[in-house]
N, C-alpha and C positions, 0 to 999 in steps of 0.2 A: 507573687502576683498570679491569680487566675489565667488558666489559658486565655481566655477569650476577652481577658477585663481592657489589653491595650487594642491600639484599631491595628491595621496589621500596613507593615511600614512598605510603602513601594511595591505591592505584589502585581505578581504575575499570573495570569490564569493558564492551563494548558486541558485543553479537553479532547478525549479520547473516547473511542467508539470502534469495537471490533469492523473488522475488517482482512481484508485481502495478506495472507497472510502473517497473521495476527501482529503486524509490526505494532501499530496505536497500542493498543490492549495493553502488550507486553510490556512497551516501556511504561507506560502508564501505570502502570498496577506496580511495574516494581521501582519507580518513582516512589507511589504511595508507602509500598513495606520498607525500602530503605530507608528512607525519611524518616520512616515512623509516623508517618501525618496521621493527623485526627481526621475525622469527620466536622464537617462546619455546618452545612447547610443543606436538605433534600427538596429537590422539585417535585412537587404536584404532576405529576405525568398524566392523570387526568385528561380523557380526551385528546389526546398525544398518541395512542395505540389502539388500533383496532384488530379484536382480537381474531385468528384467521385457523384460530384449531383448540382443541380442549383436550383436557385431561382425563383420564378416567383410571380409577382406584376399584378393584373388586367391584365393576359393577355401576360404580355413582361416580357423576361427574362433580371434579372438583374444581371448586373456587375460581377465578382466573385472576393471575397474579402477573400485574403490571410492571413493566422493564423500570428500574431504576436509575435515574442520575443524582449521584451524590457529591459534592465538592467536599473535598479533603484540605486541609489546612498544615503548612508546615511555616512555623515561625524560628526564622534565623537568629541562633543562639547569637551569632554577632553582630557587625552592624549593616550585613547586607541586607537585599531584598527579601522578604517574605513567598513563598509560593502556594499555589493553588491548583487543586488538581482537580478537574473534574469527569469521575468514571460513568460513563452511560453504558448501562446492559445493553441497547441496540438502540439502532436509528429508528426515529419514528417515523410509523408509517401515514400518519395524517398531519398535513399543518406544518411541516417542518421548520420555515421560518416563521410560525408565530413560538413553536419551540425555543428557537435559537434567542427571538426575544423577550422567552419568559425567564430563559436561564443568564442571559446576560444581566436580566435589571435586576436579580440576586446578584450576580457577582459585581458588579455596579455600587449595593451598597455595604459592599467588603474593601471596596476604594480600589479595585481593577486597574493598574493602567497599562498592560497591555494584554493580549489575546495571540495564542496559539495554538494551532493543532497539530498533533502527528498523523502519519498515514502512510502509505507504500506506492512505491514504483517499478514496476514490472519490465523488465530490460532482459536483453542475452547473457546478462553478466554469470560466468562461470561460478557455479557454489563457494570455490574455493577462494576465489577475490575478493579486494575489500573495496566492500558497497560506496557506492559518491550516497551523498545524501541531498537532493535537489530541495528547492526552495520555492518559494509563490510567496512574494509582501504586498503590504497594503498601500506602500509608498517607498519613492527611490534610498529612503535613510531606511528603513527596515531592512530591503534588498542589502544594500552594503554591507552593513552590522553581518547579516546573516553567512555573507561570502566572506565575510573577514573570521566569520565563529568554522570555515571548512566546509559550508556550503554550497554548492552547485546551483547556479541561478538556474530554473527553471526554461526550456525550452519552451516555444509556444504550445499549449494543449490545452488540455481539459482537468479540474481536481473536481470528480466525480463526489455527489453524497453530502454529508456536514462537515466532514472535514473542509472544504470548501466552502460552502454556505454559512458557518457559525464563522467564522473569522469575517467574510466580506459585510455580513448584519453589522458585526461589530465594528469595522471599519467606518459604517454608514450611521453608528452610534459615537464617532468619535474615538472608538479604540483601537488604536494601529496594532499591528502584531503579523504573522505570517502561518505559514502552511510547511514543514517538513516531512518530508516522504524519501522514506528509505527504500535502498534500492534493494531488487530481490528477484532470484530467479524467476522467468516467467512460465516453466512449469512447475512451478511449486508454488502457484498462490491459494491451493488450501492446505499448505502444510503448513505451522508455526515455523517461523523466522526471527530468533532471536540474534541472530547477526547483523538484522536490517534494525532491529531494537537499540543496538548498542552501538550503532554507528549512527543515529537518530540521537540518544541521550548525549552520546559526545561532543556533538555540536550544539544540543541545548547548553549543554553546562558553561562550554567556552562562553554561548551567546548570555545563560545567565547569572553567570560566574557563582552561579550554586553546586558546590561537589558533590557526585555520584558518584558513591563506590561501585564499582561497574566488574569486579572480579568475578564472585557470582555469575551473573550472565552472561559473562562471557565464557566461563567454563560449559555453560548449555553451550553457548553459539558452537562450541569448538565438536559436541557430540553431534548435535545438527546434521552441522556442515560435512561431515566424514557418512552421516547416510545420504544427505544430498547429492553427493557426488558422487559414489554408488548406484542411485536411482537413475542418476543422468547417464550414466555410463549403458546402462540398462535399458531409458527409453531411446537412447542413440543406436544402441546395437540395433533394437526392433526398429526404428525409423530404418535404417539403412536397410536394413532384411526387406521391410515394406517399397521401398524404393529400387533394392536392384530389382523383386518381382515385377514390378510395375514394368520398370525398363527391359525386360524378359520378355514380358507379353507383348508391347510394344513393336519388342524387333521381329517378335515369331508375326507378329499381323503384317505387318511391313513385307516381310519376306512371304506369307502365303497371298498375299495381294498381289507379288510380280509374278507369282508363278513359275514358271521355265524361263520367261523374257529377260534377257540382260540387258540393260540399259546401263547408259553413263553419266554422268551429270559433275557439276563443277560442286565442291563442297562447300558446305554451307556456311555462314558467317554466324558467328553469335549461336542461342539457342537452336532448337529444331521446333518446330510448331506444336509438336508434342510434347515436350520441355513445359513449352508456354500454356500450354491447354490443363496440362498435372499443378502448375504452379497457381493457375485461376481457379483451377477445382480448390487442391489444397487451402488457396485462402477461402474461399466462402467456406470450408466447413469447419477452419479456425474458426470464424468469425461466430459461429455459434458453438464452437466446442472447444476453450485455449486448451484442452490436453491436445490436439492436434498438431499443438502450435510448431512444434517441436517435430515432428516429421517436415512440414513444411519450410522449418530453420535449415534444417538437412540438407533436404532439395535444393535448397539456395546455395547453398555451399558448396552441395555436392559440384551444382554448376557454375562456380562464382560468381553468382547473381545477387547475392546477400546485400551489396554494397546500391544493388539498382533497387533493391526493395528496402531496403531497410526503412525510409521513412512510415512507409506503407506498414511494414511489418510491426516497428513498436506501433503504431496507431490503433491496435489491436491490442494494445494496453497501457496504453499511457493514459490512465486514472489512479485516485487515489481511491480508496474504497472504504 
C-alpha cells in the first residue's frame, strides 16, 4: 500500500515553532528524524509574514524567501495512533490567528483529533537537575491524562506566542489537546536546551504511547548541561563580585555621611533600605535585560529574600516562547 493511500488512524498533531531556548524546535525536528516522518502537507504562508529586512548578494538584492510550515506525517507500523508533526521556520508576524486557522483546517482534513504544542519555561532550576515539565489543557480530562503522562499542572500565568494561541483556536474548533513547556534555566534562554527537549518528548510519549528513542539527545543534553553549569558558576562569581562592590560603596557613603559623629541606634529588623532600593533597581533592569536576572537571583539570596520574591521573580519569565 502507498503511503498516503490509507486515511491516517487516530492522529495527533504537535506543532512547534523556535523559541526560548530552542526546547519546541529541538524536540520537534527530532521527533520528525527519529520517526523518519514524511512530509504531508505545506501551508501557503502567503500574507502570514511581513518582511522586516533583505538580503543582499555581491551587490543585488535577493528574492525574499517566506518562513515555512510543513506537517510531517508518521504512520504507526502497528495498531497505535498515527502522528503528525508540524515544523514552522517562525512565528508570524501578521494575523496570527487567522494563521492558526489556516493550518488547523489542513490538519482537519488529515482526521486531527487532538492538538498540542511544545515550548519552555524559565525557572531557577539548577543546569544540573531534572527539568518538571508543566502543562496548560483545554479541559479538565486533558489536564489529567497530561499529570498522569509526569506533567506538572501548570501554575497560574501566561503561555506567551502560538504555542498558546494555536492550541486555544483549536480548542474553539472542537480540538482538545494542551501546551507542554519544558523547564530550563532562566539564564540560558538563548542557549539550546536539549534537556528541556527530552524531558518534554518523555512526557509526550507516556501521554501518546508513541516510542521515542531518546538515547541520542540525550547524549547532547549531557554535553549541554556540563557547559551550563560552568557558565553558571561564572555568571555567579561575577554576580557576587557585582554585589559585594555595591555593598562596598554603600558602607563607604554611609560612613562618610556620619563623619566624626558617633551615633547609636537599635539594629535593624529585616533588610536595610538600601538592600530594598538595589533589589527595586535590580528588578526594573531585569525586567528589560533577563541576563541580569541572575545578579538580581544573587541579591536575593545573598539576603534570604528569594522566598519574598520569588513570585515576582519568575513573573519575569513565566512564558512560553
Amino acid at each position: 500500500m502507498a503511503l498516503m493511500e490509507r486515511p491516517l488512524r487516530n492522529p495527533w498533531l504537535v506543532a512547534v515553532w523556535p523559541g526560548m531556548g530552542g526546547v519546541a524546535q529541538i524536540a520537534g525536528t527530532y521527533l520528525v528524524r527519529q520517526l523518519e516522518m514524511q512530509p504531508l502537507v505545506e501551508l501557503d504562508t502567503q500574507g502570514f509574514f511581513e518582511s522586516v529586512s533583505i538580503s543582499v548578494r555581491n551587490g543585488l538584492v535577493q528574492p525574499a524567501e517566506r518562513p515555512r510550515s510543513v506537517f510531517y506525517v508518521w504512520r504507526n507500523p502497528g495498531e497505535g495512533r498515527d502522528l503528525v508533526v508540524l515544523l514552522g521556520d517562525r512565528q508570524p508576524n501578521v494575523d496570527g490567528a487567522r494563521y492558526c486557522q489556516a493550518l488547523l483546517e489542513l490538519a482537519e482534513k488529515h482526521g486531527i483529533e487532538r492538538v498540542y504544542t511544545f515550548a519552555a519555561m524559565a525557572t531557577p532550576i539548577h543546569p544540573a537537575a531534572e527539568p518538571r515539565v508543566f502543562a496548560a489543557a483545554t479541559n479538565p480530562e486533558c489536564a489529567s491524562e497530561l499529570e498522569g503522562a509526569g506533567a506538572t499542572r501548570m501554575r497560574d500565568g501566561d503561555v506567551t506566542g502560538l504555542n498558546g494561541v494555536f492550541v486555544s483556536v483549536a480548542s474553539e474548533r472542537g480540538l482538545p489537546g494542551g501546551c507542554l513547556l519544558g523547564e530550563f534555566p532562566f539564564f540560558a534562554a538563548t542557549v539550546p536546551n536539549p534537556k528541556a527537549s527530552v524531558a518534554v518528548l518523555r512526557v509526550f510519549a507516556q501521554l501518546s504511547g508513541v516510542a521515542v528513542p531518546l538515547a541520542e539527545l540525550v547524549a547532547d543534553a549531557r554535553k549541554f548541561e556540563r557547559g551550563l553549569v560552568e557558565h553558571l558558576e561564572n555568571l555567579q562569581n561575577a554576580a557576587r563580585l557585582a554585589a559585594s562592590r555595591e555593598g562596598n560603596d554603600e558602607a563607604r557613603e554611609a560612613s562618610e555621611g556620619e563623619g566624626a559623629k558617633e551615633t547609636f541606634s537599635a539594629p535593624e529588623e529585616g533588610p536595610s533600605k538600601g538592600v530594598l532600593r538595589r533589589i527595586e533597581a535590580l528588578f526594573k533592569v531585569a525586567k528589560g535585560d533577563r541576563s541580569r536576572a541572575l545578579e538580581l537571583k544573587t541579591e536575593l539570596d545573598r539576603h534570604g529574600l528569594f522566598r519574598d520574591y520569588e513570585d515576582r521573580f519568575l513573573d519575569l519569565f513565566k512564558q512560553a516562547n
